[in-house]
C-alpha positions in Angstrom: 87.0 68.3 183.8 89.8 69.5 186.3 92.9 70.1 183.9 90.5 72.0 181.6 90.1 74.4 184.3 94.1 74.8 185.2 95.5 77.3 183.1 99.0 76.8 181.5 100.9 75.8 178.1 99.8 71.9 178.7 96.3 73.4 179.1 96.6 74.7 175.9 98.6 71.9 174.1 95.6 69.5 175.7 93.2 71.4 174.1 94.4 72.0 170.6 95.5 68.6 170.3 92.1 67.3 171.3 90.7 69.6 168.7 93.1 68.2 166.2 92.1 65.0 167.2 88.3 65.6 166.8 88.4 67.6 163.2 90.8 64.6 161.8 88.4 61.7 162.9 85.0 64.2 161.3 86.6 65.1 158.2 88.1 61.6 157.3 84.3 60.5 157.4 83.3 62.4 154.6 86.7 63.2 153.6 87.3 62.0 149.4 90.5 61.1 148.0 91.6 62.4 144.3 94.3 60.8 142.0 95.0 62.9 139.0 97.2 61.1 135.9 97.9 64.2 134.1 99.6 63.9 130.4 101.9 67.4 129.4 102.8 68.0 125.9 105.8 65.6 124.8 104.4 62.5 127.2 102.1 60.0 126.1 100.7 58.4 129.6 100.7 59.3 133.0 99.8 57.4 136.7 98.6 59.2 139.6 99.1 58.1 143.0 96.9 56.0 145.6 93.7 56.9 147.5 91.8 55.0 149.8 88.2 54.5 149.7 86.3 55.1 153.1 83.1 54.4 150.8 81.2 53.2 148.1 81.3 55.9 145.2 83.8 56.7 142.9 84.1 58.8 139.6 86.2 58.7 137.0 86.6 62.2 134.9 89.0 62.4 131.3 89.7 65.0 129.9 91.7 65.9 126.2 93.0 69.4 125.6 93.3 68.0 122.4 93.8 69.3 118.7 93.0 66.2 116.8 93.9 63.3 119.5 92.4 61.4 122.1 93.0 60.4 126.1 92.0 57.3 127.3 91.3 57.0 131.1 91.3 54.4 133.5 89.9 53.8 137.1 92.1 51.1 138.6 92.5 48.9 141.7 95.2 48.6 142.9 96.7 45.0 144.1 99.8 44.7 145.5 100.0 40.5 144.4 98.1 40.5 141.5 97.6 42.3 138.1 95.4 45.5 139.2 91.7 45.3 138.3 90.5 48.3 135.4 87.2 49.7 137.3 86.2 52.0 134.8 87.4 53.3 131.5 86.7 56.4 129.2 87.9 57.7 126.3 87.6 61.8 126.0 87.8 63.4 122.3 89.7 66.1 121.5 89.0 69.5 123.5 86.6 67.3 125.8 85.7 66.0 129.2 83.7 62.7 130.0 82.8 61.3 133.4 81.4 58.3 134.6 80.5 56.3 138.4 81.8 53.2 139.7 81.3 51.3 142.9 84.2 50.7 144.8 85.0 48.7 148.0 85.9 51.0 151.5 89.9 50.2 152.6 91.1 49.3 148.5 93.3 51.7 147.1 92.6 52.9 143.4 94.7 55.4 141.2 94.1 57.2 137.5 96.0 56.3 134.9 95.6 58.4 131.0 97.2 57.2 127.8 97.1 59.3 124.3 97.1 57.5 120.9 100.3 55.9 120.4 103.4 57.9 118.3 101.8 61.3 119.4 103.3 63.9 121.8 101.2 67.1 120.5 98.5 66.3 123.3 97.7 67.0 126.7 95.4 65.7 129.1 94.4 64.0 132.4 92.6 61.4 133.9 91.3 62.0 137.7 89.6 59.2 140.0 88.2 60.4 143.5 86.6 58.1 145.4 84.3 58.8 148.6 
């Protein structure tokens, strides 16, 4: 290639941006996305924000820091015009951590979302999806 071969700044610009360019489009193909619904002490729920799927896996981890309570988990869809779709729940004991699998379809968007038993605000924990 001729402009490789010129030296210069645009040489150089060319270069890394074509680099940038090639690591973006490899990494996105195995790249996984993570939503994490994490609960503090004095909160009883929690939403994380949207991935995309590029595949066909996802997992759904809860965990419960605990002392006496539980945190329910949820894997959801996310739909824009309709009620979003639950694709996997768990429910993690106190002092726990529980995961699970579910399929999920490349180009949806899903999020985490944790809840505690209701009235307490003692408890910490988190739900995370990642999806491949």
């Amino acid at each position: 290639m001729l402009i490789c071969k010129k030296k210069g700044k645009l040489n150089k610009i060319l270069k890394c941006g074509a680099l940038a360019v090639m690591l973006g489009v490899a990494g996105s193909a195995y790249a996984a996305g993570t939503s994490t619904a994490y609960i503090p002490v004095g909160s009883s729920s929690a939403t994380g924000s949207n991935v995309t799927a590029t595949g066909t896996s996802g997992t759904l981890t809860v965990t419960s820091s605990g002392p006496v309570f539980y945190v329910q988990g949820y894997a959801k869809v996310y739909k824009n015009w309709w009620p979003d779709t639950i694709k996997a729940n768990l429910i993690a004991n106190p002092g726990t951590s529980t995961s699970t699998s579910f399929t999920t379809t490349s180009g949806e968007q899903y999020y985490a979302q944790a809840n505690t038993q209701a009235n307490t605000t003692q408890i910490s924990g988190s739900a995370k999806v990642t999806v491949k």
